[in-house]
C-alpha positions in Angstrom: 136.3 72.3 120.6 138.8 75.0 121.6 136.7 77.6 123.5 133.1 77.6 125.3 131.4 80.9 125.7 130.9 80.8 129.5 127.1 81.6 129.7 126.7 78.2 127.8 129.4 76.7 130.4 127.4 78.4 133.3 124.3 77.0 132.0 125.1 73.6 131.9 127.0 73.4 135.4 123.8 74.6 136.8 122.1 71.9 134.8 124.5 69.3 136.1 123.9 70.7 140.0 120.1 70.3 139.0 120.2 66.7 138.4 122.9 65.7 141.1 120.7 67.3 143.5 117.3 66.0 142.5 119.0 62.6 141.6 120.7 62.7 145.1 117.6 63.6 146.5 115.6 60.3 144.7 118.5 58.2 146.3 118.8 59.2 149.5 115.0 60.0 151.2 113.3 57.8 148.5 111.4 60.4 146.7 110.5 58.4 143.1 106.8 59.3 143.5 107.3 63.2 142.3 109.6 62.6 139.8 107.4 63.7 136.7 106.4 66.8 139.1 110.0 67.5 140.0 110.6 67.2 136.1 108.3 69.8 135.5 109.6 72.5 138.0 113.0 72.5 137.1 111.9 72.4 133.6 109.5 75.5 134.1 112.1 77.6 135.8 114.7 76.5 133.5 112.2 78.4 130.7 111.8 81.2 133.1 115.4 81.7 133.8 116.1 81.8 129.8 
């Protein structure tokens, strides 16, 4: 791959800071029991950013 266009590089660094945050988040304070709700957020305003 020689070249990204850089809305498809923006997206996925926010994507990446999503995860780590969320995943950080689960780690640190032990919040496992939202997951699936937590799933469905950032998936929601992942569709609404789009």
């Amino acid at each position: 791959m020689e070249s990204m266009d850089i809305a498809v590089a923006y997206a996925m660094w926010g994507a990446i800071g999503i995860m780590g945050t969320a995943s950080c988040g689960w780690l640190l304070f032990g919040r496992r029991r939202q997951a699936r709700a937590t799933c469905r957020r950032a998936r929601s305003l992942a569709i609404a950013r789009a």
